[in-house]
BAMIDO-878541 format. One record per residue: x, y, z of N, C-alpha, C in turn. Coordinates in steps of 0.1 Angstrom, whole numbers, plus 5000, padded with zeros to 4 digits. Example, Ala and Ser with C-alpha at 12.3 -4.5 7.8 and 13.67 -1.06 7.14 Angstrom:
<rs>
npx, npy, npz, capx, capy, capz, cpx, cpy, cpz
5132, 4943, 5078, 5123, 4955, 5078, 5132, 4967, 5078
5128, 4978, 5071, 5137, 4989, 5071, 5129, 5000, 5079
</rs>
This chain:
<rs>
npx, npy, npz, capx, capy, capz, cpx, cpy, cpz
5008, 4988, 5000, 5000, 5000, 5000, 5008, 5013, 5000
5024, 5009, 5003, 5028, 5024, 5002, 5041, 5022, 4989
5037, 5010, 4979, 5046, 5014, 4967, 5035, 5016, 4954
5027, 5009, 4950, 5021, 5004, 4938, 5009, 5016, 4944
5006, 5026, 4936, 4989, 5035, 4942, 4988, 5045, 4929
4977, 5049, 4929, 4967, 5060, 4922, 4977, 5069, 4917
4987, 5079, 4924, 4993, 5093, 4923, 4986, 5100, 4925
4971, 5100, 4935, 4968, 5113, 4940, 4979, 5117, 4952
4974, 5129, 4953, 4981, 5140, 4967, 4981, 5125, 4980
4970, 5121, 4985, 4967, 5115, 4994, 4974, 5100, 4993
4981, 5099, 4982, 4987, 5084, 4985, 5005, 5088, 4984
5009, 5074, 4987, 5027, 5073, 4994, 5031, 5083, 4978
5042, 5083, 4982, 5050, 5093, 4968, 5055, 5080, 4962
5051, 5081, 4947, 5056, 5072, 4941, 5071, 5068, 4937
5077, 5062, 4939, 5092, 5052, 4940, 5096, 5057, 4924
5112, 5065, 4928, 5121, 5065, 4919, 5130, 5060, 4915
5124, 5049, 4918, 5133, 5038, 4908, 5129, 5023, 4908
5126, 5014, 4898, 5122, 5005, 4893, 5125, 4998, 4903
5111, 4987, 4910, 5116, 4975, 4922, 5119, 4965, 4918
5127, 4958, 4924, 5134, 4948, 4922, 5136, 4932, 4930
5136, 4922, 4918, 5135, 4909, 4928, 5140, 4908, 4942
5155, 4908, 4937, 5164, 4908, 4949, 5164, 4915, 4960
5160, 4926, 4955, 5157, 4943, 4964, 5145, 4945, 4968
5132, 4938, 4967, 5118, 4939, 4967, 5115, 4944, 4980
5119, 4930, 4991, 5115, 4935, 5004, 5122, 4951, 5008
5135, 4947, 5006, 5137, 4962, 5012, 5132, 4975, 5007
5130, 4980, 4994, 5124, 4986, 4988, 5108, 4989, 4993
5101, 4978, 4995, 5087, 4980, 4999, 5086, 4985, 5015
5097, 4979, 5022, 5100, 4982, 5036, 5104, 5000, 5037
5111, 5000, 5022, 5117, 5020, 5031, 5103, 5021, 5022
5097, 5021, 5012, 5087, 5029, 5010, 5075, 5033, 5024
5074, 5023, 5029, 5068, 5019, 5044, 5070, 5031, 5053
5085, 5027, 5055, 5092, 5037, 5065, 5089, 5050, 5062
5087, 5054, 5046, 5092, 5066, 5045, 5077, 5074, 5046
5065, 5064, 5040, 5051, 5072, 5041, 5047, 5072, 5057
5050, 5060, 5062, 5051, 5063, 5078, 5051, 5075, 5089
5068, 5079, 5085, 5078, 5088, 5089, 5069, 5104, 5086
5057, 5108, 5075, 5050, 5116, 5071, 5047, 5124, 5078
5043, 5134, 5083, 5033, 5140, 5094, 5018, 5140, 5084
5018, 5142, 5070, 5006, 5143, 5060, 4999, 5127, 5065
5006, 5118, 5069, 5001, 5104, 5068, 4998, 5097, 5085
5008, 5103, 5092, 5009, 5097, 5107, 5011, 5112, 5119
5001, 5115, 5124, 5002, 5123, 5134, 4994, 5120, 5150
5005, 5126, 5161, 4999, 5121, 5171, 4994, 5132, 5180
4988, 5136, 5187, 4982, 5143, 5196, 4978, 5135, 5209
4993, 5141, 5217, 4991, 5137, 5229, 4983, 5141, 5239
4979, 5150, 5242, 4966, 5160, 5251, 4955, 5151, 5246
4954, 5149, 5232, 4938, 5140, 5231, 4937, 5127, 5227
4950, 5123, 5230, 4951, 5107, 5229, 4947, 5102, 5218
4954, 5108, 5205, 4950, 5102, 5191, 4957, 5101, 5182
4959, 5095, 5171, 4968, 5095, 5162, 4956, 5094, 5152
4961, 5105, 5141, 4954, 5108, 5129, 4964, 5100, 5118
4958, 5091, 5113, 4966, 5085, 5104, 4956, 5088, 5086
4965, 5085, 5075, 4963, 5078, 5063, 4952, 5074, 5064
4941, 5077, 5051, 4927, 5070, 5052, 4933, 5054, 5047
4942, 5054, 5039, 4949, 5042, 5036, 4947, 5032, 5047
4951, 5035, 5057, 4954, 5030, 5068, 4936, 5021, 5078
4928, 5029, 5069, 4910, 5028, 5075, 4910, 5016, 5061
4911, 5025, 5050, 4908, 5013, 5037, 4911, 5000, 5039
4923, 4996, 5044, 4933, 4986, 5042, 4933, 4979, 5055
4928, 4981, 5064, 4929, 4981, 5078, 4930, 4964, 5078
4924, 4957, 5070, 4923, 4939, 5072, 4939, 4936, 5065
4942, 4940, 5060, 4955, 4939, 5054, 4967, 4939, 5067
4968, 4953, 5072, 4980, 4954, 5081, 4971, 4948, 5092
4964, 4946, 5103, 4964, 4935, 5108, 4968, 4923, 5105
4963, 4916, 5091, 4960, 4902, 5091, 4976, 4903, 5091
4986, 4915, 5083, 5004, 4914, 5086, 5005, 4909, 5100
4999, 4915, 5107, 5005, 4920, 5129, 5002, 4904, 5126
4990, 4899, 5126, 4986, 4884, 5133, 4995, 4873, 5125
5002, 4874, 5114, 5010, 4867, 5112, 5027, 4865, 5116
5027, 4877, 5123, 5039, 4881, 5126, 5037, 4879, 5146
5028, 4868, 5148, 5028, 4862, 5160, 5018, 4876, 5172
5013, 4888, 5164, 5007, 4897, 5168, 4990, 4895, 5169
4982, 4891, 5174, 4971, 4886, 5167, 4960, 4891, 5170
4965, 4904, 5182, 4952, 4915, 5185, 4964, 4926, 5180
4968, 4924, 5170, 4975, 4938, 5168, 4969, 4945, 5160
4971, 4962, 5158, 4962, 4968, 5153, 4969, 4977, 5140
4964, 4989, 5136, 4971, 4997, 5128, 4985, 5002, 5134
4981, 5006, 5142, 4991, 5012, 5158, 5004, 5005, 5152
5004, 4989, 5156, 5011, 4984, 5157, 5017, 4978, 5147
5011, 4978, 5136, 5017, 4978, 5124, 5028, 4989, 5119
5026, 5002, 5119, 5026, 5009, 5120, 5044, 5015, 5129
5042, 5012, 5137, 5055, 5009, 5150, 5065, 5002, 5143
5059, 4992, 5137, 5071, 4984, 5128, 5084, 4991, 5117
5079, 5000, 5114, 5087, 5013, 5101, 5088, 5027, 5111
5090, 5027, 5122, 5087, 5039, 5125, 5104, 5042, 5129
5113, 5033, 5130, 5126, 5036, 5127, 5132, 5040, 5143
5140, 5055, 5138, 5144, 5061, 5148, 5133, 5070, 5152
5120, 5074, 5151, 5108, 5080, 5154, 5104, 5072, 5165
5097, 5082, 5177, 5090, 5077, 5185, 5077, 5064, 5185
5074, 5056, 5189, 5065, 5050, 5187, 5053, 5050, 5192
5042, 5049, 5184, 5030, 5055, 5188, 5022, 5044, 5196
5013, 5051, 5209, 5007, 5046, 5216, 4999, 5036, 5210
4997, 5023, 5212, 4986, 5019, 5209, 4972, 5017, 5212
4974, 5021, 5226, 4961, 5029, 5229, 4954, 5040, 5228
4960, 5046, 5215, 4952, 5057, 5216, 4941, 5058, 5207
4929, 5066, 5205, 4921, 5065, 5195, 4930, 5067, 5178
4920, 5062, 5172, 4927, 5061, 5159, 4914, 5072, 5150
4919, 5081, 5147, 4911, 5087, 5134, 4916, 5087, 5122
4912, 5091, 5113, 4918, 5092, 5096, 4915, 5110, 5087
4930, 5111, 5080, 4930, 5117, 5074, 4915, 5124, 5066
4913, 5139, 5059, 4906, 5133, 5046, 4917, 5128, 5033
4910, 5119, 5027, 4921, 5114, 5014, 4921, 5129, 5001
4928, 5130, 5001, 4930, 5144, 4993, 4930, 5133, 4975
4920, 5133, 4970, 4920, 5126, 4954, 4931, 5136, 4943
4931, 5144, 4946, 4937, 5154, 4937, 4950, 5153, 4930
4955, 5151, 4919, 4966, 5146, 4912, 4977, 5151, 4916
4986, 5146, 4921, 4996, 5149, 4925, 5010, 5149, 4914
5011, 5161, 4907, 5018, 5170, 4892, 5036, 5165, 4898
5041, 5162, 4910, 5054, 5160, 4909, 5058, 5148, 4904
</rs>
């Protein structure tokens, strides 16, 4: 969900440079890291206990869990998916409420 998408405004920035067998995982992994890492995609508000994420993140939601519960996670959530690419960035509560972006459709010209 954050290499192969539409090119509106509201989806990951698309990848400059062609993926590759050998290089796949990693490649899919920093594209991960990198729409993560976003404030447009991942923000937290600590005072009201929320993280406003990616509508991607609402769309897709059976996807990155069904990832958590195969990765021995099996009540894991966006949150926690999520935590996974978050790198040297803080890691977000997973208790906190989850809202969503609006998805901005609008063509994204770069």
């Amino acid at each position: 969900h954050a290499a192969l998408n539409c090119a509106s405004k509201g989806c990951p920035r698309l990848p400059q440079e062609a993926f590759e067998g050998d290089l796949l995982d990693k490649q899919l992994d920093a594209g991960m890291t990198e729409f993560v890492g976003e404030t447009r995609n991942v923000t937290v508000d600590d005072a009201a206990k929320t993280v406003t994420l990616s509508k991607i993140f609402d769309w897709f939601k059976k996807d990155f869990t069904k990832y958590e519960a195969t990765k021995g996670n099996a009540s894991g959530n966006q949150i926690d998916y999520i935590n996974r690419y978050r790198g040297a960035l803080p890691k977000l509560n997973r208790d906190y409420k989850i809202k969503c972006f609006d998805y901005d459709k609008a063509v994204n010209r770069q």
